[in-house]
C-alpha positions in Angstrom: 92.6 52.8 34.1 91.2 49.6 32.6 93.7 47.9 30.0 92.6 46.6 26.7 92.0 43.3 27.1 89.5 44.4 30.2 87.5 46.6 27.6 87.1 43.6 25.3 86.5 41.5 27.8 83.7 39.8 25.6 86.5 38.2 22.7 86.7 34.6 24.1 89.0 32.3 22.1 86.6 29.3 21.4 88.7 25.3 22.3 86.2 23.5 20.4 86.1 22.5 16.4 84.4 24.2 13.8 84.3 25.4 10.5 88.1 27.1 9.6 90.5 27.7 12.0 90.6 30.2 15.0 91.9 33.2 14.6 95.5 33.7 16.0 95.7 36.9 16.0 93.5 38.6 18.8 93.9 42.1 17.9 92.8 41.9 13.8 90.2 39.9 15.0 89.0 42.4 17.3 89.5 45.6 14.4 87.5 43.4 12.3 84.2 42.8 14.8 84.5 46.6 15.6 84.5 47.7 11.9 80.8 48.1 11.3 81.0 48.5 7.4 82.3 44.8 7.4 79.9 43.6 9.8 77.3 44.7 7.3 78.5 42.5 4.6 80.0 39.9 6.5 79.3 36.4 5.8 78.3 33.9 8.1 79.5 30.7 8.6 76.6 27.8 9.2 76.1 26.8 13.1 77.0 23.7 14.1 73.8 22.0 15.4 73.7 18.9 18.7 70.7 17.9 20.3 71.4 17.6 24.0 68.9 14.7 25.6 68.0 14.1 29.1 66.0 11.8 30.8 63.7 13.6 32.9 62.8 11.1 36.2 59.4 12.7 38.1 57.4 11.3 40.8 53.6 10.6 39.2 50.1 12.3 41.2 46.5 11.8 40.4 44.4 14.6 40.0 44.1 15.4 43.8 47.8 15.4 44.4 47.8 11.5 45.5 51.0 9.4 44.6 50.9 7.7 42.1 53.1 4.3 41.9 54.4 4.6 46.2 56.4 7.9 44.7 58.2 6.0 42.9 60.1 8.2 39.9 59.7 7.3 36.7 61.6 8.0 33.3 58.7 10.0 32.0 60.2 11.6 28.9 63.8 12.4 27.2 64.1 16.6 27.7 65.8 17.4 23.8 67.5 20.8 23.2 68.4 21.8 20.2 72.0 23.5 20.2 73.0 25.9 18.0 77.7 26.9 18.1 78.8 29.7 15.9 82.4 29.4 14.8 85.1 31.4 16.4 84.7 34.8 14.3 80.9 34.5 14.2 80.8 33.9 18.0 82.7 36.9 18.7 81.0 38.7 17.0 77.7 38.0 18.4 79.8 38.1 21.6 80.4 41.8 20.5 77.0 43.1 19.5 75.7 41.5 23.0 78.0 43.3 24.8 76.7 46.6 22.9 73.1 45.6 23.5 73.7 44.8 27.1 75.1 47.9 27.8 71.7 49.6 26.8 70.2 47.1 28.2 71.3 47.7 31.7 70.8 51.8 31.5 67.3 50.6 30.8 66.9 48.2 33.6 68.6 50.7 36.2 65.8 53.6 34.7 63.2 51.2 35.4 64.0 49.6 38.5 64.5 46.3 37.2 67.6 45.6 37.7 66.7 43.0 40.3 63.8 41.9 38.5 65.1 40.4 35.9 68.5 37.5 37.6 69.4 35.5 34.6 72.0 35.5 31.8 73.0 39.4 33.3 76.4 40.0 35.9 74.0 40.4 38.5 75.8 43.7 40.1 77.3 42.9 43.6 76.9 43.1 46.7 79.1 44.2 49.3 79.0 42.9 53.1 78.8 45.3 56.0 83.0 45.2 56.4 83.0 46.3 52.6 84.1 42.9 51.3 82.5 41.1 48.3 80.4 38.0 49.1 80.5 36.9 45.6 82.3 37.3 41.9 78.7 37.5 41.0 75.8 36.3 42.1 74.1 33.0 40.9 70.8 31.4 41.1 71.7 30.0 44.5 71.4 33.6 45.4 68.3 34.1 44.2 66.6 31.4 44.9 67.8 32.4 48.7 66.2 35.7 47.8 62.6 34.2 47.4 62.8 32.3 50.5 64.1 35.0 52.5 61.2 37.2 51.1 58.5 34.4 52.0 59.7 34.1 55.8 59.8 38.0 56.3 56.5 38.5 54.4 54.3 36.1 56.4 52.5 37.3 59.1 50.2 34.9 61.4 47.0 36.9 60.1 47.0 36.8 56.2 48.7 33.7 54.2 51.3 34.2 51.2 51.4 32.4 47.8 54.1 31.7 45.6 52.9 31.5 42.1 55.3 29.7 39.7 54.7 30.4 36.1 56.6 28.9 32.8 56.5 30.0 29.3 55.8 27.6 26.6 58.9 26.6 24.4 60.4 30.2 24.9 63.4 30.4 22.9 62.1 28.5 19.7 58.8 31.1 20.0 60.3 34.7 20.0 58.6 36.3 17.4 60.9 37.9 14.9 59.1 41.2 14.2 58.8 41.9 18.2 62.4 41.1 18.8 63.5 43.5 15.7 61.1 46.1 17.2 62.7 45.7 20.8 66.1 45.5 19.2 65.2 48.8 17.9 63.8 49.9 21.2 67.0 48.8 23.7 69.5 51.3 21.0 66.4 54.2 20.8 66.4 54.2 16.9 63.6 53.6 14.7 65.4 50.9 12.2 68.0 48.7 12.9 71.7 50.1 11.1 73.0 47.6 8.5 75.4 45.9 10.8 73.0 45.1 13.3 70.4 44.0 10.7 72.8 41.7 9.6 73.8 40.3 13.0 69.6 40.2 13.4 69.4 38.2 10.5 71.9 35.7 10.9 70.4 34.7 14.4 66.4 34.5 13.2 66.8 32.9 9.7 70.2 30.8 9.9 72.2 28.4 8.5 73.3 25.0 10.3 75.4 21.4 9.6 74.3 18.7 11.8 77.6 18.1 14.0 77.4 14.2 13.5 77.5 14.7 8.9 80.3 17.3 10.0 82.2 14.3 11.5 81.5 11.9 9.5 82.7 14.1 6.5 85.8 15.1 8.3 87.3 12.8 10.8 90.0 11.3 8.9 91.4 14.8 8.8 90.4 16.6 11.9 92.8 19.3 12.3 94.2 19.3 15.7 97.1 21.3 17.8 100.3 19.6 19.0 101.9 20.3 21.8 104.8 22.2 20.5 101.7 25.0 18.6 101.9 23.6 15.2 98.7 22.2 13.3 98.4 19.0 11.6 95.6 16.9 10.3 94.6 13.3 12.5 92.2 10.5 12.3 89.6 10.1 15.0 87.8 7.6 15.3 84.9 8.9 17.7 83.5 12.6 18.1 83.8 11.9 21.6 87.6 11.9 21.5 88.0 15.4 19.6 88.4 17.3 23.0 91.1 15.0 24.3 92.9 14.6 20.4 93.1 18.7 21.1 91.0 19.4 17.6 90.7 22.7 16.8 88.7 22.6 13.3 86.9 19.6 11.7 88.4 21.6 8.2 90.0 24.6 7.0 87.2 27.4 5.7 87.7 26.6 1.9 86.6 23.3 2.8 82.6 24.9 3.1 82.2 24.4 -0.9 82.8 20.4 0.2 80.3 20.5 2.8 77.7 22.5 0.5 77.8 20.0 -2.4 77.2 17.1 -0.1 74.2 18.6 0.6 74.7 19.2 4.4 73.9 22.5 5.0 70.3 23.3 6.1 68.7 26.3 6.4 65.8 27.5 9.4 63.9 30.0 7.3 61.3 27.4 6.3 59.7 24.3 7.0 58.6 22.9 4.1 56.7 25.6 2.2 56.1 27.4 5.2 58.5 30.9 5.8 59.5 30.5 9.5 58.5 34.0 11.8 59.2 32.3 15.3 62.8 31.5 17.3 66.6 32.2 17.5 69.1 29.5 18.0 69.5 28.7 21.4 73.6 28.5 22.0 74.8 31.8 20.5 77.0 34.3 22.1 73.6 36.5 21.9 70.5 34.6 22.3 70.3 35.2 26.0 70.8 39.0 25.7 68.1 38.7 22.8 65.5 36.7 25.2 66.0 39.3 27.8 64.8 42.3 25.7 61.8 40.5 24.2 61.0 40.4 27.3 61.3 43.8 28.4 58.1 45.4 28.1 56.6 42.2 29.9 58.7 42.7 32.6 58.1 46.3 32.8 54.3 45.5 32.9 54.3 43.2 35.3 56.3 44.5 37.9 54.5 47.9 38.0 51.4 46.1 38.6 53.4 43.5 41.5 54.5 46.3 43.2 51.0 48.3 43.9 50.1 45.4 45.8 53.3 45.2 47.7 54.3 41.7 45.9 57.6 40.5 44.6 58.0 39.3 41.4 61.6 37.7 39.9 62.2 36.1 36.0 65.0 34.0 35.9 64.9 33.2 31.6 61.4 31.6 31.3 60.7 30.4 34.7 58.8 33.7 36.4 57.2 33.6 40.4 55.4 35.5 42.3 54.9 36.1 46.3 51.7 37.7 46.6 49.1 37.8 49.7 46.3 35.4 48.8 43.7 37.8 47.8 45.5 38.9 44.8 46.3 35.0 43.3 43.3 34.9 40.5 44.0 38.1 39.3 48.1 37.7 39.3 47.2 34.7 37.3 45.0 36.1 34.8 47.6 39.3 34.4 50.2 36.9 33.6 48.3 35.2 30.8 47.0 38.6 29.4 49.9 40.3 29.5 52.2 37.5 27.2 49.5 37.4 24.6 50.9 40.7 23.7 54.2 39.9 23.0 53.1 36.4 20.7 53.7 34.1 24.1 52.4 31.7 25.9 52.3 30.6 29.6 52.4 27.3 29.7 49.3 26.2 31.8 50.3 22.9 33.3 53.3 24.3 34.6 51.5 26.9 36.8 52.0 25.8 40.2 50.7 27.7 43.3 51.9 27.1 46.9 50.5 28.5 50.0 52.3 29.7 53.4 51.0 30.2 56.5 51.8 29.9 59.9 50.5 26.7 62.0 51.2 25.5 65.2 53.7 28.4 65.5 55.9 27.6 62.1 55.6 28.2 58.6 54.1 25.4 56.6 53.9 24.7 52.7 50.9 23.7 50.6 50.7 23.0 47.3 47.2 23.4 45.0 46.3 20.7 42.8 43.0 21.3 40.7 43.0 25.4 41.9 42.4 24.0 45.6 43.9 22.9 48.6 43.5 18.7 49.0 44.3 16.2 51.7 47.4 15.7 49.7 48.4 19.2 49.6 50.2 19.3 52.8 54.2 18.1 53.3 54.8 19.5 49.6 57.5 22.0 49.2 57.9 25.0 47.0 60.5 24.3 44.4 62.9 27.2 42.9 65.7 26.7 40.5 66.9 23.7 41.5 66.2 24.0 45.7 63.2 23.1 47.6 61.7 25.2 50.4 58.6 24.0 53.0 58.6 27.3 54.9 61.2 26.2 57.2 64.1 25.2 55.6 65.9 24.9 52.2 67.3 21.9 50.6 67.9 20.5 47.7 65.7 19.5 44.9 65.1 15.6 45.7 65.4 15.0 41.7 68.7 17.4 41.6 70.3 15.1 44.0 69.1 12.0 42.4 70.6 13.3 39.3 73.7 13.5 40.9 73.7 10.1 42.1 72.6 8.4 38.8 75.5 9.8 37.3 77.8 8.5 39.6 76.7 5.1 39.7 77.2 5.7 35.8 80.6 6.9 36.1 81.5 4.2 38.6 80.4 1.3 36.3 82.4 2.9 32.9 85.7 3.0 35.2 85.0 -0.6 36.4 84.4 -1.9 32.4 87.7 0.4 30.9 89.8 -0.8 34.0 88.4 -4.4 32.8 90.0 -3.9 29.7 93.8 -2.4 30.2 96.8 -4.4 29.2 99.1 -3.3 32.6 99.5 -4.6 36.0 96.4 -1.9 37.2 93.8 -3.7 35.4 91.0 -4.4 37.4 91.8 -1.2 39.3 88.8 1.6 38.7 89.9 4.8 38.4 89.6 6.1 41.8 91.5 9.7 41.5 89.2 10.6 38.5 86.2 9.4 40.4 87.3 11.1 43.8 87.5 14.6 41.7 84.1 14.1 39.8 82.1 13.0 42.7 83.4 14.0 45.9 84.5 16.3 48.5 88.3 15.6 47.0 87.4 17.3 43.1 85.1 20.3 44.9 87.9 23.0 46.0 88.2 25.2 42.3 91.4 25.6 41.4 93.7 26.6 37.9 96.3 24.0 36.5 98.9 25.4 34.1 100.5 22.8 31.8 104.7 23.5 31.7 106.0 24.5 28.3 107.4 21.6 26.3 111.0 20.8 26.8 111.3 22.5 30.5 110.6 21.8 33.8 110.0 25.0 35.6 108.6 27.0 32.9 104.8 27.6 32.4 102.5 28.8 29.5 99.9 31.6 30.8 97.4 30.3 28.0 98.1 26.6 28.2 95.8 25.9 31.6 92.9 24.0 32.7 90.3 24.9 35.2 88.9 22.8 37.6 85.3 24.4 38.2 84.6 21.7 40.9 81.6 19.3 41.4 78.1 19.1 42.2 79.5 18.8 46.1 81.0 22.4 45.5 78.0 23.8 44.4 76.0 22.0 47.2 78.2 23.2 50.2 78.4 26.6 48.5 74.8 26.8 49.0 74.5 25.6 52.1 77.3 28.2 53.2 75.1 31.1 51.4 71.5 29.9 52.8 73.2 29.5 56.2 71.1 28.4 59.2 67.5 27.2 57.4 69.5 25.2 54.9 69.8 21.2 55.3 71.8 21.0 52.1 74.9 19.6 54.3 72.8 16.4 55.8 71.9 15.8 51.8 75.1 15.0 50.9 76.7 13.7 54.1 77.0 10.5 53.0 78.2 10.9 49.8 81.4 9.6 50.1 80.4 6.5 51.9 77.9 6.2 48.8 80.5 6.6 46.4 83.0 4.0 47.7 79.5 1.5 47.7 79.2 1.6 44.0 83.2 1.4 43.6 83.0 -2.1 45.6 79.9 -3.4 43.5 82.2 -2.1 40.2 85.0 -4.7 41.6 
C-alpha cells in the first residue's frame, strides 16, 4: 500500500527565494491545496519573471545547401526565454491541479493510443527488459530519439526511400489561445464549464501577475532572508543575485512585504499590452504549463496520428518539435496536413524550420539527404538527420556537432573564471585553478550521480535526511548514457574521447 507522501508525490518544497516564506509545515499545506472552496478564492502571489539568453552558434548555407563562410559557425542570434517561478504555495498548487489533469490526461492517451505519441513533459511508462528488469527510472529523449532511428533502419527497404519530415510550431507556448485551452481544459475533466477552483487556477496562469526578479533584488538585498545552519531565519545583505543560492536565501521578503513591492510600482500585469486585452500564452516555468501545452494539443495529435497511421507512418511530438517517417509518396500531402490541421487550433508551423531528409539505401548502406529549396542538390548529400539533440546519417548516431560545441565553450569558460578567482586569493593556493570543481563539471570524474547528505551541526556521525545535495552528473554522463542506450550504431564514445586531454589543455593555457 502506497504511504502518503507517495500519493502526494507532486508537493515539492521549492530551495529558491520568493515572495513570503515556504511553508514549514507539509501537511496544512497539503489540506490547504486539496480544499477546493479555498482554491477558488485564493490569491495569487505575482511570478517572479528572468529572461534566460543563449547564444545560438549555426553553420550558414546558401539557398542550395552550399556552405557559407568554410562552415564556419557563427553567433547568429541570442535565443531569449521568458521565465515565469510561482512561489512555494502557488507552485504547489499548480503542481496539484497538474497532477489532477494529468491523470485524465493519461486515461485519454491510453483510450486513444497515444500514449507513445505524445514523449515530452509525461513519465513515459516503462519498459521492462526480457529478464523482467527495468532499463530505466523513466525514459528520456535519449530514448526517443533512439526510437526514430531504430524505426528509420527497420522501415527502409532497398525498393522505396523513407523521409523524415521535421516540423516546429511557431513561438508555441506564448501562442496557446486562451478560449481553446479553457475548452480542452474542459474536455481532459468531461465537463462542460470549468468548476470555480479550476477557473481560478485557469486564470492565474493566462492573465497573470509578475515582478521582474532583478527590481525584486534590488528592493530587497539588504534584507534577503536566509536559513542558517542550525534552522533558524535571519535577514543578510547580498551583494549579488548570483550569491543568493550559496548565502542559502530562502525569501527575498516576508509576504506582508507585497504592499512594498506594489507601491513601488513593480508589479506588472500580462492581460494587456498597451490598450490591447491579451487572448494568447501561459507563462512558460509553472508547475502546470507543460501539462497545459500537452492538452491543447490533444485534438492535433489525435488528428494526425489517425491519418499517419493509414499510411503505415510514424509520427512522435516531443513539446513543439513534431516528425514524421513516411515513404516518399506521402511527403507533400503530410506537409500540407500538418499546416491545415494547426490552423484549427489558432497555430502555426513555422515554415523555415520544416526540414525533410531522405533515406535510401546506396552502395549497400543507408545514406542521408537533406532537401534544401523542396529538392535534392549537389549539397544535399553527407547531411545528417538531426533529433533532439543527436544526429543520425542512416548509419550511425552521434551527437549534435553544435551540442558538443556547447559543451566545450562552456568549459573553456569555466576554465578561464577558475584561472582569474585563483588569480585573486590571499592564501598559499593562489595561482592554483580549481581543478576538483573543474574535474566534477567537465569530466569523466563529476559524471557517476550520486546523493551527499550534509551531517547535522554539532556531530560527527549524525546525518540530516532533508539536508542533502544531489550530484545529477555532467554532460559526459548524459553522453556515455547514450551511447550505452543507442548501443552498436552510436559513435557518441569517440566524440568525447578526448575530453579529458582537452580539458587539462585549457587548464595549462589558464596558468
Amino acid at each position: 500500500m502506497k504511504n502518503e507522501e507517495d500519493l502526494d508525490s507532486w508537493y515539492k518544497t521549492k530551495r529558491y527565494p520568493h515572495i513570503g516564506l515556504p511553508s514549514e509545515n507539509r501537511r496544512q499545506t497539503i489540506s490547504y491545496i486539496k480544499n477546493r472552496d479555498r482554491i477558488a478564492v485564493h490569491g495569487f502571489t505575482p511570478f517572479i519573471h528572468k529572461v534566460i539568453s543563449t547564444n545560438r552558434y549555426r553553420k550558414e548555407y546558401d539557398t542550395d545547401g552550399k556552405l557559407i563562410n568554410n562552415g564556419k559557425r557563427t553567433d547568429k542570434s541570442t535565443k531569449d526565454r521568458d521565465i515565469y517561478y510561482a512561489n512555494n504555495l502557488d507552485s504547489n498548487i499548480y503542481a496539484y491541479y497538474s497532477h489532477l489533469l494529468n491523470v485524465k490526461y493519461e486515461d485519454i492517451l491510453e483510450d486513444k493510443n497515444l500514449t507513445k505519441v505524445v514523449t515530452a513533459y509525461r513519465k513515459t511508462p516503462k519498459e521492462l527488459e526480457p529478464d523482467g528488469t527495468r532499463k530505466s527510472p523513466k525514459k528520456n529523449n535519449i530514448y526517443f530519439a533512439d526510437e526514430v532511428f531504430e524505426y528509420i533502419k527497420n522501415n527502409i527497404d532497398y525498393d522505396n526511400g523513407i523521409v523524415a519530415i521535421a516540423f516546429d510550431i511557431k513561438n508555441f507556448f506564448p501562442s496557446l489561445n486562451h478560449t481553446v485551452l479553457k475548452n480542452k481544459w474542459c474536455e481532459v475533466l468531461d465537463i462542460d464549464h470549468l468548476p470555480k477552483d479550476h477557473y481560478n487556477v485557469f486564470k492565474n496562469i493566462t492573465r497573470f501577475s509578475y515582478v521582474e526578479e532583478k527590481h525584486l533584488f534590488n528592493l530587497f538585498k539588504d534584507n534577503i532572508l536566509i536559513r542558517k545552519n542550525d534552522g533558524k531565519v535571519t535577514d543578510k545583505s547580498i551583494k549579488r543575485i548570483e550569491h543568493l543560492y550559496n548565502k542559502n536565501a530562502i525569501a527575498y521578503c516576508k509576504m506582508q512585504d507585497i504592499h512594498t513591492i506594489r507601491k513601488k510600482g513593480l508589479i506588472r500585469s500580462s492581460k494587456r499590452i498597451g490598450s490591447t486585452l491579451v487572448t494568447d500564452g501561459i507563462c512558460q516555468g509553472s508547475a502546470i504549463s507543460a501539462t497545459l501545452a500537452n492538452i491543447y494539443m490533444l485534438g492535433f495529435d489525435e488528428a494526425v496520428y489517425d491519418e499517419i497511421s493509414k499510411i503505415g507512418g510514424l509520427y512522435r511530438r516531443y513539446s513543439d518539435d513534431m516528425v514524421v517517417i513516411c515513404s516518399m509518396e506521402h511527403k507533400s500531402r503530410i506537409i500540407q496536413l500538418f499546416e491545415n490541421k494547426i490552423k484549427d487550433i489558432s497555430l502555426k508551423i513555422h515554415k523555415n524550420k520544416t526540414q525533410v531528409f531522405h533515406f535510401s539505401f546506396y552502395n549497400g548502406k543507408i545514406i542521408c539527404k537533406q532537401e534544401f529549396n523542396s529538392r535534392i542538390t549537389p549539397n544535399s548529400i553527407n547531411r545528417n538527420f538531426e533529433y533532439l539533440g543527436f544526429s543520425f546519417d542512416g548509419e550511425y548516431v552521434r551527437l549534435k556537432t553544435s551540442s558538443l560545441a556547447n559543451y566545450y565553450r562552456k568549459m573553456k569558460k569555466g576554465v578561464r573564471r577558475s584561472g582569474f578567482y585563483s588569480s585573486k586569493i590571499n592564501n598559499d593556493t593562489r595561482g592554483e585553478v580549481f581543478r576538483k570543481r573543474l574535474y566534477k563539471r567537465y569530466s569523466y570524474i563529476g559524471a557517476k550521480r550520486c546523493i551527499k547528505y550534509k551531517r547535522v551541526q554539532g556531530t560527527t556521525n549524525q546525518w540530516q535526511p532533508d539536508k542533502y545535495a544531489i550530484n545529477w552528473g555532467n554532460y559526459i554522463t548524459y553522453a556515455k548514457n547514450a551511447h550505452k542506450i543507442m548501443g552498436s550504431y552510436s559513435k557518441i564514445d569517440s566524440q568525447i574521447k578526448n575530453h579529458w586531454k582537452n580539458l587539462h589543455k585549457e587548464i595549462e593555457k589558464s596558468k
